[in-house]
N, C-alpha and C positions, 0 to 999 in steps of 0.2 A: 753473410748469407745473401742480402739482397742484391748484394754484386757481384755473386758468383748466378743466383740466378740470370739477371742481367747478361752476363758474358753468355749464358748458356742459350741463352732468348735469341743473342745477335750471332752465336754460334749457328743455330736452328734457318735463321733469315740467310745468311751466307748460303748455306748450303743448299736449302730450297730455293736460293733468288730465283732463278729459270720456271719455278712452276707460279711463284706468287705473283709477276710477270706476267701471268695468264688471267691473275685476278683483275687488274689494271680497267679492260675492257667495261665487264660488271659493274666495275667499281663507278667507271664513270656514267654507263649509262643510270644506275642507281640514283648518283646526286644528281645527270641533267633532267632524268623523266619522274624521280621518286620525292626526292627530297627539296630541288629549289621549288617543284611550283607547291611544295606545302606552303610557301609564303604567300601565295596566294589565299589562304585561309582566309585572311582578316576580311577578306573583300565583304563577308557576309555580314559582318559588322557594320555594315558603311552601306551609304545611299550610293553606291558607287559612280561614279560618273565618266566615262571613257574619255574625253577631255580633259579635265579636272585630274585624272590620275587617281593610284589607291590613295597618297597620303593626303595628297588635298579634299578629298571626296568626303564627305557629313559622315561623323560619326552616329549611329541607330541604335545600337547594342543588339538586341535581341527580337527588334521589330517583324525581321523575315521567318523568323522561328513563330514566332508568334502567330503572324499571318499563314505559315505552310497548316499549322495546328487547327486555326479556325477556318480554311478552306474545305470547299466542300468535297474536294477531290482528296483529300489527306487520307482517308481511312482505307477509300477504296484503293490507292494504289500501295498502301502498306499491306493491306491485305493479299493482293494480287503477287505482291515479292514475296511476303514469309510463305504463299502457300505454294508458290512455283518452286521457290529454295525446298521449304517442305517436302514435297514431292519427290524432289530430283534427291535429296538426302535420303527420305526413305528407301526410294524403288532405286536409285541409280545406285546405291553405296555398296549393298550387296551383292549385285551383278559381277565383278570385276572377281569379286571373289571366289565367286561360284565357279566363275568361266576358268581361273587358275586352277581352280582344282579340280575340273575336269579334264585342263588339256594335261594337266602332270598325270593323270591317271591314262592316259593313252599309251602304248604300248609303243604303237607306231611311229616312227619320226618324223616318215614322208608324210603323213597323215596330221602329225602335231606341229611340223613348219605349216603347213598349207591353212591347219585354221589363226594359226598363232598369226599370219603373214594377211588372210583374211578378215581378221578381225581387228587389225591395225591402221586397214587402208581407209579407213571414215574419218582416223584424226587426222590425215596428212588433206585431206581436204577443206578448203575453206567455205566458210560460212556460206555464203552465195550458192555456193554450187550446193552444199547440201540443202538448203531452200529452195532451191529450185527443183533436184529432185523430190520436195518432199511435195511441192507444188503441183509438180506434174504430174505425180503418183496419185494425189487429191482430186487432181482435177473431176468436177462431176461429168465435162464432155468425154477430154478426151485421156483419162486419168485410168492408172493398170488396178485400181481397186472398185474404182466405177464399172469397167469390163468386166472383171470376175464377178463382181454383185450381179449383174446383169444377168451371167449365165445361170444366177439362182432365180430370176425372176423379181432381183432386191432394184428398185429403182435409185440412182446411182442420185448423191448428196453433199452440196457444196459447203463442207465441213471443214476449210478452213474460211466461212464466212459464218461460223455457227458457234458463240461465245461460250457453249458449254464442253466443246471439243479442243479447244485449246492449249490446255493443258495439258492434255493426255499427249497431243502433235506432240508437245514441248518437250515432253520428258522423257514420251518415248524414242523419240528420235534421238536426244540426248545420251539415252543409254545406249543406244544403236552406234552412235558417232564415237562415246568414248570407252565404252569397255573395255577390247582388245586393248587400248593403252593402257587402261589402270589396271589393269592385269599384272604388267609387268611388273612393279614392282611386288606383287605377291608372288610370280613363278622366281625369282630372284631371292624370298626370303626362306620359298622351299625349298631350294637347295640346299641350303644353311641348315638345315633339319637333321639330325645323326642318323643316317640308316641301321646304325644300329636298335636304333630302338623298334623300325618296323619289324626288323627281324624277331626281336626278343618278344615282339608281339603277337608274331604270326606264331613259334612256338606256344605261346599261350595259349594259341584258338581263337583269336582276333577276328574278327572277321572287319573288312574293310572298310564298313563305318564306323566301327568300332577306332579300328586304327587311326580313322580320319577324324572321329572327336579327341578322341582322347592324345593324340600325338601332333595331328597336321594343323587343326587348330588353333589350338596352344603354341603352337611352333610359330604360326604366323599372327598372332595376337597383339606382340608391340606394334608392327608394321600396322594392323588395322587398326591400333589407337591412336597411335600417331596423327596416319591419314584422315580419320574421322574427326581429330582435333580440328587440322585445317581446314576441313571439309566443313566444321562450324563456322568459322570463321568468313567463308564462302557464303553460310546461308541464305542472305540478301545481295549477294554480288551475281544479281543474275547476268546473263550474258548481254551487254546492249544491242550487239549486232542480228544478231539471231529473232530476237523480240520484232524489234525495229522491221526488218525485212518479212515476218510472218503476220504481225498482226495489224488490223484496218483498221477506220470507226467503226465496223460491226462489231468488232470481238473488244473493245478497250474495257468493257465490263469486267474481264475476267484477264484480257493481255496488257493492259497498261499496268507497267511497273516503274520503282522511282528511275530508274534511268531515261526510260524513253520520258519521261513527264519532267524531268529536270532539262532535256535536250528539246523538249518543245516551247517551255517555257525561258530557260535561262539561253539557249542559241538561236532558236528561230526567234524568241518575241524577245532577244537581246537584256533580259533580264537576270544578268550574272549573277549579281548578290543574293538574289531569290535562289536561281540554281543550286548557287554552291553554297548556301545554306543546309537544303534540304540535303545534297551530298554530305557535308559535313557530319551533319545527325546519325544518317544512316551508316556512315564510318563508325560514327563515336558505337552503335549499336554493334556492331561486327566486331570492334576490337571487346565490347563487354560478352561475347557470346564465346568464342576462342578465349579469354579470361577464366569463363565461367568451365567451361570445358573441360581446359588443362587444370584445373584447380580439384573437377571431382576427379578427372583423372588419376593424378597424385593423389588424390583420398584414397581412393579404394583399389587403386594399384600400383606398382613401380613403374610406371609407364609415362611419361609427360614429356614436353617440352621445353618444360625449365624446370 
């Protein structure tokens, strides 16, 4: 049995060689960018010393955790990650879905490329650029939301130096930049939907919310448990570039998150061990969240990841 399996395995690799060949690429960028500098880990264990090397470097155990804990900055920029992830979880997750089942409900096609085709061109752009527009859109002089205020008589407000505004920049811009992408894969799971069953609904007397809870829903329901798994997993993996480039010392009240504070402290003031300490933890937290996830997932429905 196990050597007919075998044969049937090497049977499978023959046959596919040309496409697994394709995997090669991944594969290796995976172990050069994912897996060697996990050896990097230990450094937060150690007084690290860039001389000295990791192995030679003082071993600490637990010193830098300790220290990240009883710093005065610890709470506030944990706070400022779960509530940005928070946010962008809440208000961003359901956008994408909404936007698919609207554009499936369009009739038109010239009508449903143009916003499909629309709503796509914010992810092809890079972070910069979309900073920059959101910058000059801000701007209180010479900014397109400052002018429109104006013409109400609103005097116009430098609201990306304003720490209780930042948030909302962040997140809405976020959903602005990726919804048309995460769309996709929900106009791709409606297709997979039986048309027969609209039909059998519409004989019913259905009417189209009707049809859309009870069939389009449900139809696309693994794909949004799935994506919301990962989407856990994300919830402290805020974006460092985007942070970094929007927010000042005015706003670090409410914009400093552990990335930009792991890159101030562990890159600019060369304190690696502390850095990738404090990354370390917030991993260990990401993987216990995406854990937690997939696990009620699987309780309360067929739906998980493993």
């Amino acid at each position: 049995m196990n050597g007919g399996t075998q044969s049937g395995l090497l049977r499978k690799i023959i046959r596919d060689k040309y496409l697994l060949l394709l995997l090669i690429p991944l594969l290796i960028y995976y172990v050069i960018f994912k897996y060697i500098p996990m050896f990097g880990i230990i450094i937060s264990f150690k007084q690290y010393n860039l001389f000295q090397g990791i192995w030679a470097s003082e071993w600490v155990g637990l010193k830098y955790y300790y220290q990240f804990f009883q710093s005065p900055d610890a709470w506030l920029i944990i706070r400022n990650t779960f509530l940005l992830g928070f946010y962008k979880l809440i208000f961003g997750f359901p956008v994408p879905i909404i936007l698919a089942l609207l554009i499936n409900e369009v009739r038109s096609n010239i009508f449903k490329r143009f916003v499909q085709t629309a709503s796509y061109l914010p992810h092809f752009l890079s972070t910069v650029i979309i900073v920059g527009m959101i910058t000059m859109f801000l701007s209180p002089t010479s900014g397109v939301l400052g002018e429109v205020l104006s013409w109400f008589g609103v005097a116009p407000k430098a609201y990306l130096q304003d720490p209780a505004w930042f948030r909302t920049i962040y997140v809405a811009s976020g959903i602005w930049e990726e919804a048309g992408w995460g769309s996709i894969i929900y106009l791709a799971a409606l297709t997979a939907i039986d048309p027969q069953l609209y039909e059998a609904a519409e004989i019913d007397g259905a009417s189209r919310w009707r049809k859309t809870w009870h069939i389009t829903l449900p139809g696309i329901a693994p794909a949004m448990i799935i994506l919301f798994i990962l989407q856990m997993g994300k919830l402290i993996e805020i974006g460092f570039e985007k942070v970094f480039l929007l927010y000042n010392p005015a706003t670090y009240e409410t914009a400093d998150i552990i990335s930009t504070y792991v890159y101030r402290v562990g890159v600019v003031e060369g304190n690696f061990a502390y850095g990738t300490a404090i990354d370390l933890f917030m991993s260990v937290i990401s993987l216990v969240f995406i854990l937690g996830a997939n696990y009620a997932s699987r309780k309360w429905s067929e739906t998980s990841l493993w």
